[in-house]
N, C-alpha and C positions, 0 to 999 in steps of 0.2 A: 576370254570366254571362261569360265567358271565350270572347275571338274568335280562332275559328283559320285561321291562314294557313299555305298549302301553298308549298314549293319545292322547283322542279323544275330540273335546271338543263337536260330538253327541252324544257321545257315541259309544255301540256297546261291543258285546262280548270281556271280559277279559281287556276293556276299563279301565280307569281311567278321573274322566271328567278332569282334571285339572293335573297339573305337580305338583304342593303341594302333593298332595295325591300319587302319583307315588312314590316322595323323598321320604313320609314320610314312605311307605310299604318298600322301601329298606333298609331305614335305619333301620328296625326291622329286616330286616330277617340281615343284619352286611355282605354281599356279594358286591361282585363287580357287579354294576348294570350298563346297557345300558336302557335308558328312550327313547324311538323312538317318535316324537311327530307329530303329524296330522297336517295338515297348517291348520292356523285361527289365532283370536287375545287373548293373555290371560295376564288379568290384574290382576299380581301376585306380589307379593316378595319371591325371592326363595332364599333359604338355602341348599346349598347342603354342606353334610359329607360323609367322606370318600374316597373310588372311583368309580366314578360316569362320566356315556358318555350322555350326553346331544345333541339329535340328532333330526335333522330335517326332517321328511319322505319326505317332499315334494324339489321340489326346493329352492334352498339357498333366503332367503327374504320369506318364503312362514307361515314362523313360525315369528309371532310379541308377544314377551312379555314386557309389559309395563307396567309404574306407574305414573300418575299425580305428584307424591311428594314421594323422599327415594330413597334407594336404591333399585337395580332390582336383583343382581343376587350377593349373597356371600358367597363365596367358603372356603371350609375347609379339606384338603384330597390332596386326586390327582383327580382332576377333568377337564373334556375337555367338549367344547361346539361347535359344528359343525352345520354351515350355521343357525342360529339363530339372530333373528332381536333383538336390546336390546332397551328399548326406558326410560332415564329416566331424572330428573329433578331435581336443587337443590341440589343434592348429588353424591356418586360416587355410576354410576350406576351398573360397577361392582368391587368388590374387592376380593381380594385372601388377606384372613387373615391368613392361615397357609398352608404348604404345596407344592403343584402347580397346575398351572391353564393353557389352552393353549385353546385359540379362535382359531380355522379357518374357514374360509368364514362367517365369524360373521359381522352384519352392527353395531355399537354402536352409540345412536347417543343422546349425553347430553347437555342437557340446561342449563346453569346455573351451571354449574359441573363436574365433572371428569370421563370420559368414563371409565379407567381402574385404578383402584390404589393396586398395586403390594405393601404390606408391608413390615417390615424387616424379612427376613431368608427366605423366600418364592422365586419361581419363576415361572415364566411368560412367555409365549410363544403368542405373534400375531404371525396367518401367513393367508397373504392370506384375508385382512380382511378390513372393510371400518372403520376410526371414523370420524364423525362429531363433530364439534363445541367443544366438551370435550378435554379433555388432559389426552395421557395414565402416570401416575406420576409412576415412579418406588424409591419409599425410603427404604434405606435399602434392597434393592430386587437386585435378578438374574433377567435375562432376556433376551429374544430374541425378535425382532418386523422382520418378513420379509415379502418382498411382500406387505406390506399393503398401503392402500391409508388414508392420514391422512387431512382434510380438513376444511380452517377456524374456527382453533381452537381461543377462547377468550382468550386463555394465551398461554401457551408456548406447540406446538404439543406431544412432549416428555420428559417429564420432569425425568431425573437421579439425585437422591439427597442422603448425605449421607448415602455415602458409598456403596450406588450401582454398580453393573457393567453391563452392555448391552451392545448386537451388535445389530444396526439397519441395516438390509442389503434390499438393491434393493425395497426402498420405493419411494411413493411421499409425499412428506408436502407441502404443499399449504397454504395461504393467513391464518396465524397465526397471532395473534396480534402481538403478542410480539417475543420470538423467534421457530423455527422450531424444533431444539433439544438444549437441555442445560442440561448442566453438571455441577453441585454444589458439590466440596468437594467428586467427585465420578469419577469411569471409566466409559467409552461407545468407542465401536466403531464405526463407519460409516461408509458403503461400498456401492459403487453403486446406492446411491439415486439421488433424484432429490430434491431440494428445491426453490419454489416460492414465491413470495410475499409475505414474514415477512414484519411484522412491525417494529421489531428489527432488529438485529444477525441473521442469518440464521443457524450458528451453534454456542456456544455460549459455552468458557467453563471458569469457574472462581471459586476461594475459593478450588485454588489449587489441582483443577480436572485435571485428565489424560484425552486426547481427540487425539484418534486416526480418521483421514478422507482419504477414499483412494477412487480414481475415482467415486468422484462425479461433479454431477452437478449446479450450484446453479447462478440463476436470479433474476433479477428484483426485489431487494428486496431493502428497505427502508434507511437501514445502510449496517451493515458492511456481507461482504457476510461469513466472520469465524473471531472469535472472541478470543483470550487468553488472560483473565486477573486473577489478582490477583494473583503472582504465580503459573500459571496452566503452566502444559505442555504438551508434546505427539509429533504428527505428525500431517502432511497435504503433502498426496503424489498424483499425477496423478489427480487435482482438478478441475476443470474450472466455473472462475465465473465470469460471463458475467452481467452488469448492474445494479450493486452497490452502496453505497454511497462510502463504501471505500472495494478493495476487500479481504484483508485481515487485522485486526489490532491486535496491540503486546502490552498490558499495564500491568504496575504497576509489573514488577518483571514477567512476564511471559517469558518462554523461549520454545517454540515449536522447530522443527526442519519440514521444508517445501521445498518439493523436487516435480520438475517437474509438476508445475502449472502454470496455465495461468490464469491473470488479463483480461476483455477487456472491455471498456466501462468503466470503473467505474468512477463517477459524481466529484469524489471527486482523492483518491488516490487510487492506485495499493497495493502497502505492505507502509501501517504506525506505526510506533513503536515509542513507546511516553511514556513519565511519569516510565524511569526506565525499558519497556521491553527490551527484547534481541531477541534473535531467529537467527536462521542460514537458510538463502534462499539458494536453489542449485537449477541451470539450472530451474529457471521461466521465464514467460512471461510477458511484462505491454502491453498492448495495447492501446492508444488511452484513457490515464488519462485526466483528466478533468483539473485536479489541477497540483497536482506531482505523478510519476509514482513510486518513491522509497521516503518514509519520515522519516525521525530521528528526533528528539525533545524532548528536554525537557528529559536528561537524557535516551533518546532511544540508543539501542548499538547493531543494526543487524550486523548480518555477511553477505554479499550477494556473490556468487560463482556464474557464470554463467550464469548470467542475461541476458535478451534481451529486449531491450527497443524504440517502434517506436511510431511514431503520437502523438498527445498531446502535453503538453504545458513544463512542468518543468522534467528533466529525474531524478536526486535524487539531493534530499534538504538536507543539514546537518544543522540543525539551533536550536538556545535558549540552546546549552550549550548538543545537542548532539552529538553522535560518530557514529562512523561505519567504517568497513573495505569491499572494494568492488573490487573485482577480477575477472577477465576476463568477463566483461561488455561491451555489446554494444549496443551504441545507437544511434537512428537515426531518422530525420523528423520530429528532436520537431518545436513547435513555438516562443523556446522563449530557456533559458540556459541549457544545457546538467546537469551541474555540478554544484552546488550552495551548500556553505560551508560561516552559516553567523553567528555572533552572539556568538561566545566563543565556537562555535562547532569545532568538530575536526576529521578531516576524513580521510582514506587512501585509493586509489586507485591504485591499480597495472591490468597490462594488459585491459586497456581500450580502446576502440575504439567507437570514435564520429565522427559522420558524417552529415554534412546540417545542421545545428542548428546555429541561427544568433550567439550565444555565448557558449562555451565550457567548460571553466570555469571560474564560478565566487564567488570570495571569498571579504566578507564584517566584520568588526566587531573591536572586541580592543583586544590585542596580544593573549589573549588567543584564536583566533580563527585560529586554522593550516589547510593544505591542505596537505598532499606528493602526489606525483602520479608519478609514474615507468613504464616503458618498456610502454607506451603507444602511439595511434595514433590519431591527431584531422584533419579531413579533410574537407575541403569545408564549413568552419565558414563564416558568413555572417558579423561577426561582428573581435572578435577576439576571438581566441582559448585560452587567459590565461588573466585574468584578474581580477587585486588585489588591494583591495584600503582598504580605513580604516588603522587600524593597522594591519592588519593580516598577517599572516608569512605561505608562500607557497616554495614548495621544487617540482622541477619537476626534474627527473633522466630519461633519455632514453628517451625525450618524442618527437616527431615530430609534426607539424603543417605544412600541407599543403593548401595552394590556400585560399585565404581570404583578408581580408584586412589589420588589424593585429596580429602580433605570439603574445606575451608577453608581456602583459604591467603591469607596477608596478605604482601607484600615491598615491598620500594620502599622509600619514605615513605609508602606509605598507613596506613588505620585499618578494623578490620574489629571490629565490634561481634556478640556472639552471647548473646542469651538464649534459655532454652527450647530448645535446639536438640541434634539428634543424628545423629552419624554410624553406618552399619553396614555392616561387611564390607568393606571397604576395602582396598588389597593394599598400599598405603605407608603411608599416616598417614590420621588422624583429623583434626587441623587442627595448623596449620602455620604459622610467623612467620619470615621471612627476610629480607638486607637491615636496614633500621633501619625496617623495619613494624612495628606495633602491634596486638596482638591482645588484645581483652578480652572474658573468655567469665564468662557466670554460668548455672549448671544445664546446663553442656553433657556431652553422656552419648556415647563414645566405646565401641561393643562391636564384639569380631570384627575388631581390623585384626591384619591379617597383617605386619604391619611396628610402628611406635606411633602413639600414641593421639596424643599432645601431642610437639612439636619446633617448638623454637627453633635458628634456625642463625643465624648470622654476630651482628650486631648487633643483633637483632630483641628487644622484649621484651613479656613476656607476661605477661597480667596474669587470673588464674583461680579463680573462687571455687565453691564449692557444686558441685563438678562429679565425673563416675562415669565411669573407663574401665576399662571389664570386657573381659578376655578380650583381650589386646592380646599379639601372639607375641613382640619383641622388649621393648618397655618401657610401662608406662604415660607416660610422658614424660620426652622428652629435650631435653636444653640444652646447643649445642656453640658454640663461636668462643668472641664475648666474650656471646650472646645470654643475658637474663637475663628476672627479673620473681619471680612468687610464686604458689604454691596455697596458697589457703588456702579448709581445710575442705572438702578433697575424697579420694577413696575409688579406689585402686587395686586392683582383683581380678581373679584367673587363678590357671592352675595353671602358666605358663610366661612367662620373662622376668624384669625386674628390674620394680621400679616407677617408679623415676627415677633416669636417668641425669643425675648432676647435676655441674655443671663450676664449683660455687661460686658463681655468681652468681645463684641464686634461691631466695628464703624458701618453706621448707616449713614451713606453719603447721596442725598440726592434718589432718595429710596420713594417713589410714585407710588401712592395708594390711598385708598379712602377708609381702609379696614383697622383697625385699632395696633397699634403696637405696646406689646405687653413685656414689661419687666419683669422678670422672675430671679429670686437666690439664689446662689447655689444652696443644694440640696446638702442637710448635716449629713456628715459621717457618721456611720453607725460601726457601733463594735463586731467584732468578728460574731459569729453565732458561739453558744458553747458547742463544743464537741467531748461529748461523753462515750469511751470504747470500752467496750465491757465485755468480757468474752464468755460468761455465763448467764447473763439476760443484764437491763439496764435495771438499775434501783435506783430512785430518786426519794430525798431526806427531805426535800425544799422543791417550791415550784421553779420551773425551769421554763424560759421562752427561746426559739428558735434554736432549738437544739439539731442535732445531725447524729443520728445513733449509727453504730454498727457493732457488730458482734459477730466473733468467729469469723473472724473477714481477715486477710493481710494485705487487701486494696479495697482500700476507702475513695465512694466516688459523691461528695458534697451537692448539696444540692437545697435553694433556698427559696422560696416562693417569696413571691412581691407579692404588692397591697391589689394590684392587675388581676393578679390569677396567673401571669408567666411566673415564668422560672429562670434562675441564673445558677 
């Protein structure tokens, strides 16, 4: 049976003035005590043993116990504290040092300190309940936080550290300095909260912590909206985080697993994985990245599955020597390159679809930097759908471009590989080899460009078999400079055009067409233009052709008009 003590702090029959004096008559009699407490204010430090109900008579806030300095309330037993206001400073104002302990509708509110600190083998129950400015720290502790509103805390809202395990369910955390929940070397779950303006990480898990997040919500916060590092792992399912610096980040060996979330807003990137993380994205959302929507770096190695990617500026970066595999991807209305593989990084794309983006793909860097991409579709590139310079070495199988200006282009010293593949409607070229790139195409089908099909320029050479360019207005393929190579067993058809324009330096082997083949020279070298600098205006003695003036200038930027009307 359960003994109840009254306090009053007027008094009054079978009273107690003070809650001290309540504890300490329970603790003699060694029974399970209910303490009923009278609203007022009582400047205590309380000790409770045993098991022990700490109860509010009046409305929840109506009971204030408080200390200028120390701790307010520490628990030993099985003890519960109901609608009590806790107020302390400098220390933690309450703590569960053996046993358990469970607040609800409790206000805790610590200055300088830690509103709850759960120790090891103990557990902890929020429900229902307010903290200010303190941090509930769980070390070494069980726990449960639900319901509670946690706000502008000076460190981290909920701290789980070795070796703790917590569910935080259907909370708010609000304007924490640093992060909202963090997970050290320990478990926690997260379900149904909300979190706002961190300073840091809005959830934050590292030192090889488990971090399970399932339908939350989380804004407007400083960094990253969830966080795995240091070899941590877990989940991120059904998430949405809106106004980021970045909305999810993967480091140093972390590998989560993140399903059916949505990025939007975020200042920076969508999903970043850098310095060695990993992770497996399935069916997310980016929205309207700032930077890039999908980022690998520096040893990053996501797996991404069914991504959707619109607005913003870059849709996924592979760059500084990182990886990634990305399937069934689609993206659309960036401002700038769908696909961007730079820097010794190495990436694979299968079932892709890009759409409206001035550029589709772009790969930069020295051989170590690869590309493949499969069974995929580029449509409505402002610029061109494939685009490969430097060294780097690109493999597209199955892949289509349609309506732009060009499919495929190889320069540099790179290598651009094409099976199965097709360009349409195009308003310059079909695919394209400049510089001393490499381009080698089998079954590539070129229809509808408004300019040619195939062009080789400068040193470039090209290497073409089994391939179809229909309907091409100026030529089925052209080879101008010294750029050379061969078709062989391939088919030029139209009603308009030549079929190759050819400058002698590539074998037409078994070349199908009814359309004219044209010989052309190479084109003379002409002399450099003059360049006249004259830093008080130019004077010319003699006529002068293609000249390039400047004056008062210490960078000179050249610039020559052709017989076209372009510029080089």
């Amino acid at each position: 049976m359960v003994a109840r003590y009254l306090v009053s702090p007027h008094g009054g029959r079978r009273a107690y003035p003070d809650i001290t004096s309540a504890l300490a008559a329970a603790a003699r009699r060694g029974r399970a005590a209910l303490v009923e407490i009278a609203p007022g204010r009582y400047e205590e430090a309380l000790t409770v043993q045993g098991e022990v109900q700490l109860a509010a008579l009046g409305d929840p806030g109506s009971v204030v116990v408080s200390r200028s300095r120390g701790p307010v309330l520490d628990a030993f037993g099985s003890v519960r504290v109901h609608g009590l206001v806790l107020v302390g400073r400098d220390a933690d104002v309450v703590g569960c040092h053996a046993g358990t302990l469970t607040l609800d509708h409790c206000d805790v509110r610590a200055h300088n300190g830690v509103s709850v600190h759960a120790r090891p083998n103990t557990f902890v129950t929020l429900r229902d309940s307010v903290f200010l400015h303190g941090r509930a720290l769980f070390s070494g502790a069980n726990g449960l936080v639900e319901r509670c509103r946690f706000t502008d805390a000076t460190d981290n809202a909920v701290a789980v550290i070795e070796g703790a395990d917590v569910s935080v369910r259907s909370s708010w955390i609000g304007g924490s300095m640093i992060h909202g929940v963090r997970v050290s070397g320990a478990r926690a779950q997260v379900t149904g909260c909300e979190l706002t303006g961190t300073g840091k990480a809005a959830v934050m898990a590292d030192s090889q912590a488990e971090l399970t997040v399932t339908d939350c919500a989380i804004n407007a916060v400083h960094a990253e909206g969830v966080a795995f590092i240091e070899q941590s792992k877990g989940s991120v399912d059904d998430t949405r985080v809106f106004d980021a610096q970045h909305g999810i980040a993967v480091v140093s060996g972390a590998d989560p697993v993140v399903r059916g979330c949505a990025f939007t807003e975020c200042r920076d990137t969508g999903i970043n994985v850098h310095t060695s993380g990993r992770g497996r994205f399935e069916d997310c959302e980016v929205f309207g990245a700032g930077n890039i929507a999908v980022f690998s770096t520096k040893g990053g190695a996501p797996e991404v599955h069914g991504c959707r990617i619109s607005r913003g500026n870059v849709g996924i970066a592979v760059t500084d020597g990182g990886r990634g595999r990305f399937t069934r991807v689609e993206i659309e209305d960036l401002t700038s390159v769908a696909l961007r593989v730079h820097d010794e990084a190495r990436a694979v794309f299968e079932q892709v679809r890009v759409e409206r983006c001035p550029s589709h793909l772009e790969t930069r860097g020295n051989g170590g930097t690869t590309a493949d991409v499969a069974d995929s579709v580029f449509r409505d590139f402002g610029m061109s759908a494939a685009e490969v310079l430097g060294q780097s070495r690109v493999t597209l199988k199955g892949v289509s471009a349609e309506r732009g200006v060009v499919g495929f282009g190889v320069g540099e010293e790179a290598q651009l590989f094409l099976h199965d593949c097709e360009v349409t409607a195009v308003s310059s070229c079909g695919a394209v080899g400049f510089g001393k790139g490499r381009l080698v195409a089998r079954n590539l089908t070129v229809t509808g460009s408004e300019g040619l099909g195939l062009c080789g320029t400068d040193s470039a050479r090209l290497d073409v078999m089994n391939s179809e360019f229909v309907d091409c207005a100026t030529a089925g393929a052209s080879f101008q400079g010294t750029s050379g190579g061969r078709l062989v067993d391939c088919s030029v058809t139209g009603t308009q055009g030549v079929a190759v324009l050819d400058n002698g330096r590539v074998d037409l082997v078994s070349l199908r067409t009814s359309l004219p083949v044209v010989e052309q020279t190479a084109e003379p070298v002409e002399p450099p233009p003059t360049i006249v600098n004259h830093y008080d205006g130019p004077v010319f003695n003699a006529e002068v052709h293609g000249a390039q003036l400047a004056w008062n200038n210490n960078n000179v930027i050249q610039q020559q008009n052709n017989e076209d009307g372009s510029s080089t």
